[in-house]
C-alpha positions in Angstrom: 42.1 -68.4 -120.2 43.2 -69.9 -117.0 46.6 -67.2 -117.3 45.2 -64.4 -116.0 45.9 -62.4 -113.4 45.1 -59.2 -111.4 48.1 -57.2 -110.3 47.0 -54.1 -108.7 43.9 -53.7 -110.1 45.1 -54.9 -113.4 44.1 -57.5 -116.0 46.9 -59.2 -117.4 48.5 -62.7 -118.8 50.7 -64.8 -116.1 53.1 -64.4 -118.8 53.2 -60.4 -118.9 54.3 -60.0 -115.0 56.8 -59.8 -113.7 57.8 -59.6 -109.9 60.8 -57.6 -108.3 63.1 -60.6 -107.2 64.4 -58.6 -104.2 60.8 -57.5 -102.6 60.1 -58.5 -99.1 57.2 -60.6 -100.3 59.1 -62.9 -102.7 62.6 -62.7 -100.8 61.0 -63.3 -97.2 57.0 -64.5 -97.4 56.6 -60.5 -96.1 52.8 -60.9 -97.5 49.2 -62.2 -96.3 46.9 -63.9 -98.2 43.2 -65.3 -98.7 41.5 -68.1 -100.6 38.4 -67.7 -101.3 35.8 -70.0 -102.5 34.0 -69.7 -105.6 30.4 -70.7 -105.9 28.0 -70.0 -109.0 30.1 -67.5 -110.0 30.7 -65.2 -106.8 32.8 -65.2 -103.5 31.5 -66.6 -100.5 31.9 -64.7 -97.6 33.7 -61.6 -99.3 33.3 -59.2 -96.7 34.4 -61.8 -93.9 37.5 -62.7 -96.1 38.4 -59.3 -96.7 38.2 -58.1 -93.1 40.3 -60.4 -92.2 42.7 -59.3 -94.6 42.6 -55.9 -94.3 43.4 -56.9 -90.4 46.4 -59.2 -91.2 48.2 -56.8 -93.5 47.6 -53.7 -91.2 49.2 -55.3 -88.5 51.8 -56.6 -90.8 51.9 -52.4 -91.3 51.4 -53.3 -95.0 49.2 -50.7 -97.0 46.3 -51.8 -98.4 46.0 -49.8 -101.7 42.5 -51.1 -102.2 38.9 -50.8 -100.3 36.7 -54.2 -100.2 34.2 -52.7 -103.4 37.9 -52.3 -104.9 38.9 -55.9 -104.5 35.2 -57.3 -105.0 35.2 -55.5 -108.5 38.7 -56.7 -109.1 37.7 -60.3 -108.3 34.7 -60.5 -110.4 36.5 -59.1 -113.3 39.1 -61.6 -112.6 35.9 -64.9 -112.5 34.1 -63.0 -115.6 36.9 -62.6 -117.8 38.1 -66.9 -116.7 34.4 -67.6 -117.4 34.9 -69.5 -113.5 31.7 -71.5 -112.2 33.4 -72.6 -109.2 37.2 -73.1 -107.7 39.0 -71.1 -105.2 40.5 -67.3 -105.7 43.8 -66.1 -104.2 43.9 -62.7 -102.8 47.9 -61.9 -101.9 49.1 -58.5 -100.6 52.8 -58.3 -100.3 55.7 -55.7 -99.3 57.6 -54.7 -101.9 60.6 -51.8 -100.7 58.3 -48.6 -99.6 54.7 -49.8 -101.6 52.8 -52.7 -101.5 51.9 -55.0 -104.1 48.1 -56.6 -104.5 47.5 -59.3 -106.7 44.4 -62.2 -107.6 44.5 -65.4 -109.2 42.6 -68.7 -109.5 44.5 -71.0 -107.6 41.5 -73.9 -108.9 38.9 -73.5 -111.2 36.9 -76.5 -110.8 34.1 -77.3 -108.0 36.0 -78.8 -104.7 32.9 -81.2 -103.8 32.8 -83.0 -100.6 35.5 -86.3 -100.5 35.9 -89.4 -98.8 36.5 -89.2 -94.5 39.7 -88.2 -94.4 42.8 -89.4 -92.5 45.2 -87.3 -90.3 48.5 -87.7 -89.0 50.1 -86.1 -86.6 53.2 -83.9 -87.0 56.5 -83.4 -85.5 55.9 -79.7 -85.7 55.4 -78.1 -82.7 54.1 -74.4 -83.3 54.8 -71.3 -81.3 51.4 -70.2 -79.7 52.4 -66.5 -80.1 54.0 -65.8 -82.7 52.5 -64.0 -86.0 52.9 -66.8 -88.9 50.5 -68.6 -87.0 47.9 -66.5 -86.0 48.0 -64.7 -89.4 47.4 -66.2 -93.1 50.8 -65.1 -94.4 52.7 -66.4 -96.5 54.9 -68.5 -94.3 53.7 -71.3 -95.2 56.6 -73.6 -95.4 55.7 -75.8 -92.5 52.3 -76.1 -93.1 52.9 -77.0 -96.9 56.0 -79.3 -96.0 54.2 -80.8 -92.9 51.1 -81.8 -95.8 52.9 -83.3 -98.0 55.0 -86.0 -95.5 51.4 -86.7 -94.1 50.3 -87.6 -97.8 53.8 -89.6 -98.5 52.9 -91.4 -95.5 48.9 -92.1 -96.7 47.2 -89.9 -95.0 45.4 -86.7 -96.3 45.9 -83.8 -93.7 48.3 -83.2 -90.7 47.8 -82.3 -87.5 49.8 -79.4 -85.4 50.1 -79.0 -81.5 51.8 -75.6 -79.9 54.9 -75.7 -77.4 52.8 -77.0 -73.9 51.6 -79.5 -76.2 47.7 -78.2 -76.4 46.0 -79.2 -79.9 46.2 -76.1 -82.8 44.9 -76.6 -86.3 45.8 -78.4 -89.5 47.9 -77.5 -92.1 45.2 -76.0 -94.1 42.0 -76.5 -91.9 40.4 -75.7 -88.1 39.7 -78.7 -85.5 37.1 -79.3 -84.3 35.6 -82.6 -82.2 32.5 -84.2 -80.8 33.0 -85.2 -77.1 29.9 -85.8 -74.3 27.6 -84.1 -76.6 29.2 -80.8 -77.1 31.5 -79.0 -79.9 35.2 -78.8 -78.9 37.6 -76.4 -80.8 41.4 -75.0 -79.5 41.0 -71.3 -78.7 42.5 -68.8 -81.0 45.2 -68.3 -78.1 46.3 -71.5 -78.6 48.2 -70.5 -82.1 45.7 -71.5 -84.9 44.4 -69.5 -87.7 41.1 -67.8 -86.6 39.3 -69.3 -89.9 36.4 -67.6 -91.5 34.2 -70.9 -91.9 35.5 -71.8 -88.0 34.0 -68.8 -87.0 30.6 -69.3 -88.8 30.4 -73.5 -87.6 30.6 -71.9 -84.0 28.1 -69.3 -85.1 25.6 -72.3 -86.4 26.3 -74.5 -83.6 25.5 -72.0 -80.9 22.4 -70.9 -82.6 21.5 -74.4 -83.3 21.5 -75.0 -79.1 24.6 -77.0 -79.1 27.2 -76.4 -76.7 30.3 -74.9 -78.3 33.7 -75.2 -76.4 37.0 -73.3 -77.5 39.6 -74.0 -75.0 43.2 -75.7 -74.0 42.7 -79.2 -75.7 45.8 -82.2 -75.9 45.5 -85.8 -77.5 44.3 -87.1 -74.4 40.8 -85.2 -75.4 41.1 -86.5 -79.0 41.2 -90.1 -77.9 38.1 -90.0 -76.0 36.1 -88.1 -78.7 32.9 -89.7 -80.6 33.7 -87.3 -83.9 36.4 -85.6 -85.4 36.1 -82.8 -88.1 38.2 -80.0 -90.0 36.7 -77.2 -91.7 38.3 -74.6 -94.1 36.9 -71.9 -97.0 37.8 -74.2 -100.1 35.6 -77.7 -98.6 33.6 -76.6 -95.5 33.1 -79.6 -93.0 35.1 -82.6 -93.6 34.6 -86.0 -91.7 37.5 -87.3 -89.9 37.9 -91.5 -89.9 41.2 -91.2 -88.0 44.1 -89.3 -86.6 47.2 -91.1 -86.0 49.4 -90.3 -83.3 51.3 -93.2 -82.9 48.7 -95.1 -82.3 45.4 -95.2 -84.9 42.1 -93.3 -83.1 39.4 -94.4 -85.4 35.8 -91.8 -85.5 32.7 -92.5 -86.8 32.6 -90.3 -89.5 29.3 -90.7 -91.4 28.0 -87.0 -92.2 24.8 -87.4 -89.8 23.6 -86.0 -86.7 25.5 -82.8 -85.1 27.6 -82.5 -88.6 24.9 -83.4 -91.5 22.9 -80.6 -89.8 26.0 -78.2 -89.4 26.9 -78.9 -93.0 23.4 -78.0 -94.5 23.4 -74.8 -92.2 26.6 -74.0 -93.2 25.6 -74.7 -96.9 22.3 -72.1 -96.5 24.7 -69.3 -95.3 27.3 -70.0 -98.2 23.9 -69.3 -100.9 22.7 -66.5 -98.6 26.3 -64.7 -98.9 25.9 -65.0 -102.2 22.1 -63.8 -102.9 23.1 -60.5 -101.3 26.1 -59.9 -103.6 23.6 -60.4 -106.2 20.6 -58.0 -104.9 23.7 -55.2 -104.5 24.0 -55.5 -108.2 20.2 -55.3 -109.1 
């Protein structure tokens, strides 16, 4: 049951595909992708995940074959027929000679509930602020991937990237953000991160909530005099930051209270919201 996959549009066994070895997609990472959360049954924040999409494939000048009601039928197809509660779905669109290739899959199919404070070490990397790999979910993903798994040889559970002058990006799979002086502090998109769909509704909450909310030119100067530290991404949402190592051990408080306990519960009232109105389009 946990086999099956959609490849444009259809319903089949991992074992019955097959992909064409020279395609741009498998041959170069010539492809986007999303992972989408799973909740009860339904994806949270479909339509944000699939404009984004649609966005990073057209600029890739990929066609997209399929409209969002496509792919939303597609993906519930794909969680009805796996009998999913919750885990994360994969939504890849990839070049393949003159046509494009669209395909869905359960990369997990179990909850992803909140973990211990994490720790994060900082890479080696340094990330080109302009260029498309990292302002795009393709599926480049060799540093990032690479990057993750030395930080979790070396102990600790998530990386940290900076860009070419040095200013603070992303992580290898989640958005930064810190505490400092009261307010919210996140690097701006033209800094080279990933403009993530749950970073985008944390600045949303904050704001609305009557925080102040700064994205801007960051280094590890600013991490080091930070109260909190904080990563979010579709899969987990907020997760607590104990410490980030760059050479030397910065240590957070990262109890899920104040400024984050209320951005997490916010965050957790929009994720059932997204989903109730999936449901009353059905009724």
């Amino acid at each position: 049951m946990e086999n099956r996959i959609i490849v444009d549009g259809d319903l089949l066994e991992r074992d019955e595909v097959s992909l064409p070895t020279n395609s741009e997609g498998l041959s170069y990472g010539f492809g986007l992708f999303e992972t989408i959360k799973i909740r009860n049954g339904l994806p949270c924040f479909f339509d944000e995940h699939f404009a984004r999409h649609k966005t990073g494939v057209s600029a890739a000048g990929i066609d997209l074959n399929f409209s969002k009601e496509e792919l939303f039928l597609q993906a519930k197809v794909l969680i009805e027929s796996m009998r999913v509660a919750d885990g994360a779905l994969k939504i890849t669109t990839s070049k393949a000679g003159s046509r494009s290739l669209t395909y869905l899959y359960f990369k997990r199919v179990s909850a992803m509930g909140k973990g211990s404070p994490l720790r994060i070490r900082l890479s080696s990397v340094v990330k080109g602020s302009s260029a498309f790999t990292v302002k795009h979910k393709t599926l480049n993903y060799m540093d990032n991937v690479r990057e993750l798994y030395l930080a979790q040889e070396h102990g600790f559970d998530e990386c940290l990237f900076t860009n070419e002058r040095g200013e603070l990006t992303e992580c290898s799979m989640a958005n930064l953000f810190f505490e400092k002086s009261g307010s919210i502090r996140t690097p701006s998109v033209d800094c080279g991160l990933l403009e993530g769909v749950i970073r985008a509704k944390v600045i949303q909450i904050a704001k609305e909530a009557g925080y102040s909310v700064l994205e801007g030119k960051f280094y590890l100067e600013d991490l080091e005099e930070a109260e909190r530290v904080f990563i979010t991404s579709s899969g987990k949402g907020i997760e607590t930051v104990e410490e980030v190592n760059t050479g030397q051990a910065l240590r957070f408080d990262a109890g899920r209270h104040g400024i984050i306990g209320e951005l997490s519960s916010k965050l957790d009232e929009m994720e059932r919201d997204s989903l109730a109105q999936y449901v009353e389009q059905e009724q």
